[in-house]
C-alpha positions in Angstrom: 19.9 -7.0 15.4 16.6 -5.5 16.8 13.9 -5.7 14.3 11.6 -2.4 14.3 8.7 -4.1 12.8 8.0 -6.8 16.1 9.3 -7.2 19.9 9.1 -9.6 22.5 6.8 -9.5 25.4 6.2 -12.0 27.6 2.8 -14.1 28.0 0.4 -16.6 29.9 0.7 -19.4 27.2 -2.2 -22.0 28.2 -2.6 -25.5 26.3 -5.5 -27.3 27.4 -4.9 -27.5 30.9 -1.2 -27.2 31.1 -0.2 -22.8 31.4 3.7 -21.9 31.1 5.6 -18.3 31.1 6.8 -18.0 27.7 7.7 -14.9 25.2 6.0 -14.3 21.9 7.1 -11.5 18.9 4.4 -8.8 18.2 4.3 -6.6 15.4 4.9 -2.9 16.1 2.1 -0.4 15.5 3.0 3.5 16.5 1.9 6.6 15.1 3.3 8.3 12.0 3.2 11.9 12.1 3.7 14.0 8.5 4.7 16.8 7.8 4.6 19.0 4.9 7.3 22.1 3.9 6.0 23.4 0.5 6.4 27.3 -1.2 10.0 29.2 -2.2 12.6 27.3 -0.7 14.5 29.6 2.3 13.8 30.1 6.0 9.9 31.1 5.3 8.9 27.7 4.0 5.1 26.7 4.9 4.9 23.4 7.2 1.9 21.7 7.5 0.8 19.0 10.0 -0.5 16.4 6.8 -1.9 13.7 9.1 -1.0 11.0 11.9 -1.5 7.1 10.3 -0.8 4.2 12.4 1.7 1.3 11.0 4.5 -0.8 11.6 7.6 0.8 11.7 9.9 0.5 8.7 10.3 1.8 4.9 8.5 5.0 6.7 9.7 6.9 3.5 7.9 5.0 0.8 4.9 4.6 2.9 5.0 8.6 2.8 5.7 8.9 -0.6 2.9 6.3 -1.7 0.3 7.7 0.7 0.8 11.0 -0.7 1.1 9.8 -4.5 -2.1 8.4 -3.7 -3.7 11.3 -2.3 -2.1 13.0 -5.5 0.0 15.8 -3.6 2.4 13.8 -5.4 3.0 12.5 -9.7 6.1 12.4 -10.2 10.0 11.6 -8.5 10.8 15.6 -9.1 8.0 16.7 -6.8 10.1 15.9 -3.8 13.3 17.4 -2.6 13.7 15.1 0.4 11.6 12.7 2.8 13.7 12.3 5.8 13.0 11.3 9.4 13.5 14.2 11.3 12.6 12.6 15.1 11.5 9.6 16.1 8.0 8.8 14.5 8.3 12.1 12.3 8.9 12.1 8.8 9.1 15.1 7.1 8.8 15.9 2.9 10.5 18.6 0.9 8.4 19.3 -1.8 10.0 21.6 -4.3 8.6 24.6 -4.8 7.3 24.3 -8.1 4.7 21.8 -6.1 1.3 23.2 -5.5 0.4 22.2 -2.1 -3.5 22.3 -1.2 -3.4 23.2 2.4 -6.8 22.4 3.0 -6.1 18.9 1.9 -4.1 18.4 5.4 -5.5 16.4 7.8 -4.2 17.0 11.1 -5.8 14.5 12.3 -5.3 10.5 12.6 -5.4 9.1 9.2 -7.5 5.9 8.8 -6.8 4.8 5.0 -5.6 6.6 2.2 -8.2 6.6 -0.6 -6.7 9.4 -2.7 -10.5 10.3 -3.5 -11.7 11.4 0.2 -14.7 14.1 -0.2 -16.0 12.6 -4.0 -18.9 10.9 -4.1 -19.2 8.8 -7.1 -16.8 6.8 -9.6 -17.6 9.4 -11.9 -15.5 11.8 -10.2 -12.6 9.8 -10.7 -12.5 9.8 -14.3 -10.8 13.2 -14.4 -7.9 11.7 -12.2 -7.1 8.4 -12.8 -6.4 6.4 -16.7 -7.8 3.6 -17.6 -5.6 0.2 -17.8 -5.4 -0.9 -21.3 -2.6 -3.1 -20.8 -2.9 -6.2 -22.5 -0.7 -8.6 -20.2 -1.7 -12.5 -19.1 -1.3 -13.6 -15.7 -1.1 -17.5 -16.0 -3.5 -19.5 -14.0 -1.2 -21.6 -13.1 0.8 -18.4 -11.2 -1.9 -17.1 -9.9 -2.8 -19.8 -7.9 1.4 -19.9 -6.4 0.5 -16.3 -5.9 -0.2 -17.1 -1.9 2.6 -18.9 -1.2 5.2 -16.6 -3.0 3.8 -13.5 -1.1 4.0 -16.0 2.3 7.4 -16.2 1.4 8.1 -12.4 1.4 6.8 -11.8 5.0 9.6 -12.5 7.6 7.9 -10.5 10.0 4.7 -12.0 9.9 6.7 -15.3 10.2 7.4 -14.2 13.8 4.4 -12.2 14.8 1.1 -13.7 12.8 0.5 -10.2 13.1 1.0 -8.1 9.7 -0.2 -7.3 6.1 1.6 -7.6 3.4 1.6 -6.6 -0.7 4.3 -7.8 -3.3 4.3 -7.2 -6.8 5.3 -9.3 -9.9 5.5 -9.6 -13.6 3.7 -12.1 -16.0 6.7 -14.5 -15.7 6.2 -14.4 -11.9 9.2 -12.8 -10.8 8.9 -11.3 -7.2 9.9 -7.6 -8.2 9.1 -6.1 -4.3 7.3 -6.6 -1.4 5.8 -4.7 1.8 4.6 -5.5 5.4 2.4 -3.5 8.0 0.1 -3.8 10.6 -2.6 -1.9 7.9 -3.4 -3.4 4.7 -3.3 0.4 3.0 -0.2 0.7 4.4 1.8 -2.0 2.8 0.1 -0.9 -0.7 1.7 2.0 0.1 5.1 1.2 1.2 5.0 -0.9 -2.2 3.3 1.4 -4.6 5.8 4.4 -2.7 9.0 2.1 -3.3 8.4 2.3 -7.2 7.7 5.9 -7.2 10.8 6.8 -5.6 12.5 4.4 -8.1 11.1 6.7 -11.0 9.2 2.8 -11.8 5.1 4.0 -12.2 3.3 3.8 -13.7 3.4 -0.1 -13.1 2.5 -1.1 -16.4 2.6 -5.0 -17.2 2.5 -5.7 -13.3 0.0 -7.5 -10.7 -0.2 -6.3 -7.3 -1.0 -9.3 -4.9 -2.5 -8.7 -1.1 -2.7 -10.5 1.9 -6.1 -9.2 2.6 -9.7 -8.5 1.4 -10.2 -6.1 -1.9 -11.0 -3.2 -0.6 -12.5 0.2 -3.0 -9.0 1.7 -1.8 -6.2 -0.8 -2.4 -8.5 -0.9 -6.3 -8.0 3.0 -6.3 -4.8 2.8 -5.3 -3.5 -0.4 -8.0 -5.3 2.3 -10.5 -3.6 5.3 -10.0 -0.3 3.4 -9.7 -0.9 1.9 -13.7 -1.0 -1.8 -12.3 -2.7 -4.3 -14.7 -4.3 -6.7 -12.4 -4.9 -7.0 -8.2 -5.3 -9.7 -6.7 -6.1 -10.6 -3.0 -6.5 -13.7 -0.8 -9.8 -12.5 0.2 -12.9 -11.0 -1.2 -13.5 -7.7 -3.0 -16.3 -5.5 -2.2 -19.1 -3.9 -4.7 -17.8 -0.7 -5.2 -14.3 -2.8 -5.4 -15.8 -4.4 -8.4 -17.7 -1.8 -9.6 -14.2 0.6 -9.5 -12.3 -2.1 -11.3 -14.6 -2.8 -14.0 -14.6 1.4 -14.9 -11.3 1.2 -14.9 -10.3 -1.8 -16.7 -8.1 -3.3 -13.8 -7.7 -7.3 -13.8 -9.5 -7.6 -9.9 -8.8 -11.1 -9.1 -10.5 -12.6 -5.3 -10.2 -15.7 -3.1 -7.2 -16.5 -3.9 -6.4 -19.7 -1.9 -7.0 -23.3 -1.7 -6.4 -23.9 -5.0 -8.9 -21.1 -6.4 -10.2 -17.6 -7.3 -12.7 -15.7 -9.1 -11.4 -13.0 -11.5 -14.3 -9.9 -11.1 -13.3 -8.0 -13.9 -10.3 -8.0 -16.8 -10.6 -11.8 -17.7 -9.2 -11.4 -20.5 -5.5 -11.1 -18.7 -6.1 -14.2 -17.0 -4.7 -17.1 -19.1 
């Protein structure tokens, strides 16, 4: 069975001295187009043009539904009538017509990251937006160090292609409730945060949110808005990471590797 996600080309491998013609899996990327119908349902429904992100093909309709939870054209299951793939590379939401749609919060253009806070300047202006986390979960120390390995575990892909990001989420006993790959770290905190939406499962309340990646301000936005307790990442956060987390009351947890990590804010749900 082809797999979407990576494909074979060949290559020049070269070992020291010695070169051979070999084959080696690469992950995917292509663009994403999508699109928007919003207003009374009938033959006169508005489209709109949202945006064009790049990213691995696959789950294509939770990485829609979390992008646009996280961009909050979206709170609730109800607010969509149907994502569907309508051509290849096109995915297309219903949004029922109860939905205020923003028009001038499409795009049209190629979508770098979805921060769900683009045009605001300061923390501040999240406040009116996002809850605080005042969950009061512990995360074992001892599980947060397996944290790596279990999220290795949950990448097939990048077991073929080196090539891909990845996001998995679990609860304090450790059990591996979901996990995402893609070529862009937003994306697979999309795919995952967008999975649980559909499912009617956010806010994620007594759940950690583990990454492949660096902390970024955006995956913290994004582990905010979705109710997680804690987010942890292999690599390091950055300032307004921290500073986002600590307003917010999210468990940020970095480095996680080699036997180590720093928790950056919420120590108390580290045990």
């Amino acid at each position: 069975m082809s797999d979407p996600a990576a494909r074979v080309v060949p290559v020049r491998a070269v070992v020291g001295a010695e070169a051979s013609d070999q084959f080696d899996h690469v992950a995917v990327e292509e663009p994403l187009a999508i699109q928007v119908n919003y207003g009374p349902l009938g033959k006169q429904r508005m489209r709109r043009l949202y945006g064009i992100t790049m990213r691995t093909p696959g789950h294509d309709a939770d990485l829609v539904a979390g992008f646009l939870f996280a961009e909050r054209t979206l709170s609730q299951p109800s607010d969509v009538l149907e994502i569907k793939t309508v051509e290849p590379n096109v995915v297309r939401v219903e949004l029922h017509p109860d939905v205020p749609f923003d028009d001038a919060r499409s795009r049209q253009h190629f979508i770098h990251s979805s921060c769900g806070v683009c045009g605001r300047g300061t923390i501040e202006d999240l406040d009116r937006h996002l809850d605080p986390i005042t969950s009061s979960d512990v995360f074992p120390a001892d599980l947060i160090h397996r944290l790596p390995q279990r999220l290795r575990e949950a990448q097939p892909t990048f077991d073929r292609t080196g090539g891909l990001h990845a996001a998995a989420l679990f609860d304090p006993a450790g059990e591996l409730l979901g996990a995402r790959e893609d070529v862009g770290r937003h994306n697979a905190v999309d795919k995952l945060i967008g999975a649980e939406f559909r499912a009617g499962r956010l806010p994620l309340r007594h759940r950690l949110i583990v990454v492949s990646g660096r902390a970024s301000y955006e995956l913290v936005q994004k582990a905010v808005a979705a109710g997680a307790s804690a987010l942890a990442a292999v690599g390091a956060p950055s300032t307004l990471a921290v500073d986002t987390a600590a307003a917010f009351g999210l468990t940020l947890i970095g480095f996680v590797r080699d036997g180590r990590f720093n928790v950056y804010t919420g120590g108390e749900r580290v045990g």
